[in-house]
Every structure is written in C-alpha cells, then in structure tokens.
N, C-alpha and C positions, 0 to 999 in steps of 0.2 A: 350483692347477693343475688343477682338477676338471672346467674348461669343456673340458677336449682341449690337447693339445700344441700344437696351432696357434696354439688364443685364448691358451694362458698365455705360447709364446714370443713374439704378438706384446705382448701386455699388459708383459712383463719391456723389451723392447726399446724400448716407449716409456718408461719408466720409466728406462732410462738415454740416453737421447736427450733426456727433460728435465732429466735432472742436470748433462748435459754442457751444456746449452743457456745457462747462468747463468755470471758471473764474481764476481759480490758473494756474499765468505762467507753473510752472510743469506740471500739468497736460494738459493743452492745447500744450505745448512740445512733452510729452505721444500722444499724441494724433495726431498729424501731423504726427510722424514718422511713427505709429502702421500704418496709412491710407495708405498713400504714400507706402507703402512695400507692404503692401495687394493690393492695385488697380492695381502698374506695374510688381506686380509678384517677386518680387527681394526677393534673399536669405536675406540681410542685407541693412538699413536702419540707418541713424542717422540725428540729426540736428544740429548745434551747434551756439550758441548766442554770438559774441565774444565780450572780454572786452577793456579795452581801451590800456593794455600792451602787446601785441601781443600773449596774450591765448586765452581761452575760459571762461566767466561768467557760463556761462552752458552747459553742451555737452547730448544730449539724442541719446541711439543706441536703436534698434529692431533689434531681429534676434541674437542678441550675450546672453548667459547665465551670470548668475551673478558671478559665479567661473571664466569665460571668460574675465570678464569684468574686475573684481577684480586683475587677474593675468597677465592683458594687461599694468595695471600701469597708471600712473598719465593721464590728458588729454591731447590731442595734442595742437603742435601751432599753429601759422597763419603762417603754410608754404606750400609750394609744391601747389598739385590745390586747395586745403582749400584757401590758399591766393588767388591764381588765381580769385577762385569766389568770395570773400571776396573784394577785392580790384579792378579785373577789370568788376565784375557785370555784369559777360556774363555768357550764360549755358556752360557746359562742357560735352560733351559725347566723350567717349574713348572705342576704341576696347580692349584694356589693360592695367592699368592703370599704372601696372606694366612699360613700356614701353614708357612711356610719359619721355620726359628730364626732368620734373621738379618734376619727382616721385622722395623721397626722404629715402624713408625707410620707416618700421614699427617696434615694439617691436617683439620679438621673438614669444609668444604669439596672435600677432594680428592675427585672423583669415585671409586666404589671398584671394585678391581679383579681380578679371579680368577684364570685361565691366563694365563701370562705367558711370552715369548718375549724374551731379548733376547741381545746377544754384541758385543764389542769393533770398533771401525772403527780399524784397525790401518795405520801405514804405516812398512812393514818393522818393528823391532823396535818403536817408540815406539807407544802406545794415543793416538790422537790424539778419541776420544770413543766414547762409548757410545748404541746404539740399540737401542730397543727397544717392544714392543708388549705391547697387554692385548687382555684380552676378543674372542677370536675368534671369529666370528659363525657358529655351525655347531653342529650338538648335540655333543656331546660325554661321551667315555663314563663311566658309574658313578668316578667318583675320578679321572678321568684329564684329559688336557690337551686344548681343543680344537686348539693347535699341533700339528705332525707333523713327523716328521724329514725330510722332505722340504719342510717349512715353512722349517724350521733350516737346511736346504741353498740354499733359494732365499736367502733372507734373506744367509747369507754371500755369493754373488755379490753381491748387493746393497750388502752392506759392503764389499766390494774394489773398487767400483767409483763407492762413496762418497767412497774413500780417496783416489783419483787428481782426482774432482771438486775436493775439501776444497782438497786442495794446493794444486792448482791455482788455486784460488779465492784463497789467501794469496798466493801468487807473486805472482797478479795485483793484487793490494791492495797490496801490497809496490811493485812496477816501479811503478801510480799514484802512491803516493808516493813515491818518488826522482824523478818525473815531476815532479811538484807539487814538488819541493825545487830542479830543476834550473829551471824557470820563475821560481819566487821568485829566483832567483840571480841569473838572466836581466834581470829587472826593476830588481833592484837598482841590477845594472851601467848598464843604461839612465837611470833615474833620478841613478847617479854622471855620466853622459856629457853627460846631455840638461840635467837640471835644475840639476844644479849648476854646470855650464856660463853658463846662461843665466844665474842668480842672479850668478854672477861678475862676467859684463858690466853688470847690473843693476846691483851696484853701484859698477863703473867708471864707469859712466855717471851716474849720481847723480853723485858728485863730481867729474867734469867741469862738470856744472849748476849745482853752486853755487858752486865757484870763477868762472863765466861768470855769475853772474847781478848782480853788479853794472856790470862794464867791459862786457858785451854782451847784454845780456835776451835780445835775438831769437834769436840764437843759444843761449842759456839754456834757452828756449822750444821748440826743436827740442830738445835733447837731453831735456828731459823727458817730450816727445812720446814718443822712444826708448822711456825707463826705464817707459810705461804699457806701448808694446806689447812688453817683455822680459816685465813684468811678466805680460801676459795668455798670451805664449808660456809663460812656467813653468807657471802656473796649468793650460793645459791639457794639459802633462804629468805633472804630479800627477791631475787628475782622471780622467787614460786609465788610469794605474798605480792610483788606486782603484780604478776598473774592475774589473780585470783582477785586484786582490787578496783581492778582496770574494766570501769563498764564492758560488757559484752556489746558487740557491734552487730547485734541479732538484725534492729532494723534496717540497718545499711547492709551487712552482709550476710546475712539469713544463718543458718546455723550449720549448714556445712563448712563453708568459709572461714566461721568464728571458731568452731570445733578446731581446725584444722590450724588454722595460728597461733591457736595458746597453745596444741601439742608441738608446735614445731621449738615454742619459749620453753618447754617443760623438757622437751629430749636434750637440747642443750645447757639446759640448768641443771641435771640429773647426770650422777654418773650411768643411770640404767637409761637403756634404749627405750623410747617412748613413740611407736608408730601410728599414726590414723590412716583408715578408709574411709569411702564414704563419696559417691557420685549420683546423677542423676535420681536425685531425692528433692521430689517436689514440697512447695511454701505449706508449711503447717500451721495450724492457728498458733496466734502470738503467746499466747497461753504455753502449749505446748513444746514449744521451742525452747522454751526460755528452762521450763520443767528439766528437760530432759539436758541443755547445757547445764544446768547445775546441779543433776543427777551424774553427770560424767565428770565435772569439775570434786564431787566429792568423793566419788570411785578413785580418781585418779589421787588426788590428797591421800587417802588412805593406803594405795596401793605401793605409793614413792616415800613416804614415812614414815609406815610402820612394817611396809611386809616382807625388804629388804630384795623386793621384785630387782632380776634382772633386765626383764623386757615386759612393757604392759602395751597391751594392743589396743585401740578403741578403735568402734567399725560402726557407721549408721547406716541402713540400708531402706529400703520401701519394703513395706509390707499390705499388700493391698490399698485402701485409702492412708493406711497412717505410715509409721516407720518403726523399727527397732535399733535400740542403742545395746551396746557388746563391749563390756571392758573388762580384757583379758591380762590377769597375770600372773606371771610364774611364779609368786612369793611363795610366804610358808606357812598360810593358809590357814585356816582356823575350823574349830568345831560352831557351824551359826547358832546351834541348840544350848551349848556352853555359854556362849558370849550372850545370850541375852539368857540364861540365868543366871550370869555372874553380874550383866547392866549395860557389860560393858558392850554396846551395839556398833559403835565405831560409825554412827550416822546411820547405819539402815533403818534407824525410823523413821529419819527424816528424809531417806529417799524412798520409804516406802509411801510416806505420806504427798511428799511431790507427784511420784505418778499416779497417787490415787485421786489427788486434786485437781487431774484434768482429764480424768476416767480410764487411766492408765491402769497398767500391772508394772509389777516390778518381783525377780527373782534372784535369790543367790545362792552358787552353788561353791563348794567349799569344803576343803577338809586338811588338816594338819599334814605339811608338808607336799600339797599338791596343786596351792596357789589358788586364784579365787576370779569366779566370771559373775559376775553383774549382766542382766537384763532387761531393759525396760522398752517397753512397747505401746505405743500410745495408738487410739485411733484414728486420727488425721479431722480433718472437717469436713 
C-alpha cells in the first residue's frame, strides 16, 4: 500500500474483480495466488486446498518456473506451518521461516525462502485452504520481517474474498455436473425412443423379407430396401449420440476447432446439409467456451430432429473482447410465444440459462414456416 491509498485501493479492486471474473476451481486458484504476490510484492506465492489424507487436493504456486516446479517433486503435506494454518486457522508472519521450530525441510530444488506471510482461507467455520507468500521485495529490518501488519490486514480481505470466489467456483463445477448427468439421461432416453425403435422395425422387417422371398421376390426386394434405410436411420442416431457423448476437446482444441469437427460428424450423419464458420476468434474464458459449445450442440439437436431443416448453418465470429455464436436453420419454425405457453421450450431455458451463467445473452428469432436463428453472445475476459 506504499504507492497511496488510491493506487493500492484501485490495485486491491482489480484483484477481486479478477477473482470474481473465473468459474473453474483452477483457474480461480490461478488467480488468488497471481493477485496476492502482485498487491504484497512478494517473490513467491502459492495456495493449496487440502484433502481429506493429510496432502493437498490441489497446490497452485506464482513466482516458480515450470522446470522449478517439475524438479521440486511431488506436493507437500499437511506439515510444519502448512499444518499450523491449516489446523489451528490463525495467520502466520515469520521473520525466517527457516528458523521457526516447526520449519521442517524442503526438496533440494525448492526455491528458498525467508520472511514469510501466510493465514487460512476460511468459509465460515471449515479452512477450506491455505495461502500464503515469501520473500518480500523491500529492505527489511535487522531480524525482522519484510511483511507488515498492514500486509496481514490486506492479505485477510484477500482471503475472505477468496473464500466466496472458491465456493463459488465448486457450486459452479458441481451444477456442470448434474448438467452433464441430466444430458447423459437425456440422450439415453432418446437413444431408448429413436434407436431402439427403429432397430425393432428393422427387424420386423427382416422377417417379413424372408418369409416373402420365396412366394414373392419383388415384394422381398422392397422390403429389404426398407431394412437398408432403417438400417441407415439407426446408424445415424447412434452416430449424432456419439457426438454429443464424446468429451469436447475445448482444452486441447479451443472451441473453434471442436465446433468445427463435431459439425463436420453431424453433416455426414444427417441427410440435411450442416456448415460452420468461424476464424481468427481469440481464447475465451474456459467458462465460456464450454457455455457456448453446448449452446450450439443443443441448437443444433433441435434443429436436425425436430425442424426437418434442410441446411443449418453455425458461425462464431469476435465481437469486441468476447464472441457471438449464429445457428441458422431453414426448418419450420415455430411461434417462441406458443411454445413456452404450451412448456414445450425445446431447451431454450437451458440455453438461456447457459448464457446467462457466464453473463451472456441469448436470443431466438422464429416463426412458423420460416426456420429458427439462435444467438448467443458472451463478453470474452
């Protein structure tokens, strides 16, 4: 806080402005330590989330290199002041941390470290992890710490404000996954409806063909005609529910990429033409990436299954810091005023709720016989 009360409240403010800005534990992780090491100055920075065996669930450092990291070894346990804070949920400032009796070692590689600042990220009674910093870049006096108990004060806003990130961040991981549990269910049932449907006539129709293939071939001949294209029907209901069950490869292949190879499985599983756009669209929070892939995975389900579309188009493009998602089709369109007071919304809650859960919009335009465009626009990070 040395620059003036100005530059530290606005320096503190964007520090929680980017913690708030993240929904992936990780990166809201990322994001506490990165803050916390830039606002008290400190060489090195970490946090760690412990688990229920006396390690860590997850350990995030700032300020150490990846070669550093890698050759520092496995992560630490719940011992020495890690435990301290961890279990008796008080701050810790130390002139050398070296020097404390319940300093206990490091790996041969660990970076090493001297004044040390660290204190519990607490929500309500439970320690839900520990943060903390070294090495403060500032002289520091004869035997004493370059931390300050105005250091320690900052630092605790910082942890209280960590705490509501963190949770927040689980919530959110948590509702994805009962999200992803209620789609798998989803599919299921369609797979029970669609395919096994079809397979049943398949093989009603089979044996109609071979009881007909001696007293009447031609007739034999038609009905085998059938059991190809039942056959080709199943087929491409299995291969859309591949699709569709098949992780997204967002973190390897960002969301253009992914967008662009499930459409390329879906125009040849469909007899309707399925095209994407979509270039030089810069990395969006992981959050949002993920939103808007399966904002366009369920546009396009409803668009190839129910609206008897010839050609559906999906387009991502930039739009200032964020992007816009466009999925266009010529089906036969519906009243959106009708369908949600008759119930039946065909997912637009739940993709209006996707782009609202990562401060998106989402719009549909739509009318009987004129096919249906989906919108969704997110603001980028």
């Amino acid at each position: 806080m040395s620059q003036g009360p100005r530059s530290g409240l606005a320096a503190v403010s964007s520090a929680l402005l980017a913690m708030s800005r993240h929904l992936e534990v990780r990166d809201v992780l990322k994001t506490i330590v990165a803050s916390a090491r830039e606002l008290l100055d400190a060489q090195y920075a970490a946090l760690g989330v412990p688990d229920d065996h006396g390690g860590f669930a997850q350990f995030v450092v700032d300020g150490v290199s990846e070669e550093q990291w890698r050759a520092i070894g496995p992560l630490p346990r719940q011992h020495g002041i890690l435990a301290a804070m961890l279990h008796e949920a008080k701050a810790e400032r130390l002139a050398d941390v070296r020097k404390d009796p319940r300093f206990e070692g490091w790996p041969d590689a660990h970076p090493d470290l001297a004044d040390f600042l660290g204190l519990p990220i607490r929500d309500g009674e439970e320690v839900i992890g520990a943060l903390f910093l070294a090495n403060k870049r500032c002289p520091k006096p004869e035997g004493g710490c370059g931390f300050t108990q105005d250091d320690e004060e900052l630092l605790s806003i910082l942890a209280q404000h960590a705490a509501i990130a963190l949770t927040n961040a689980r919530l959110y991981e948590r509702s994805r996954e009962l999200t992803i549990a209620e789609e798998r269910s989803r599919l299921a049932h369609e797979l029970h409806d669609a395919v096994s449907q079809k397979l049943f006539s398949l093989r009603l129709t089979a044996q109609a063909a071979a009881a007909l293939v001696d007293r009447d071939p031609a007739r034999a001949k038609g009905e085998l005609h059938q059991v190809a294209s039942l056959a080709a029907e199943a087929a491409d209901e299995l291969r859309a529910a591949v699709v569709e069950l098949r992780p997204a490869a967002l973190e390897e292949d960002g969301l253009v990429a992914t967008l662009r190879t499930q459409i390329q499985v879906l125009d040849r599983a469909h007899t309707a033409r399925v095209t994407f756009t979509g270039a030089g669209l810069r990395a969006l929070p992981a959050a949002q990436e993920e939103a808007m892939l399966r904002v366009a995975q369920e546009a396009l389900h409803n668009a190839l299954r129910h609206s008897g579309a010839e050609h559906v188009d999906v387009s991502v493009r930039r739009r200032g810091c964020g992007a816009v998602l466009r999925v266009t089709d010529d089906g036969s369109g519906f009243d959106p005023t009708a369908v949600r007071r008759a119930g039946r919304h065909l997912g637009l809650v739940s993709m209006r709720d996707r782009a609202g859960g990562v401060g998106g919009s989402l719009t549909v335009e739509s009318a009987p016989g004129k096919g249906t465009t989906i919108v969704m626009e997110v603001p980028g990070g």
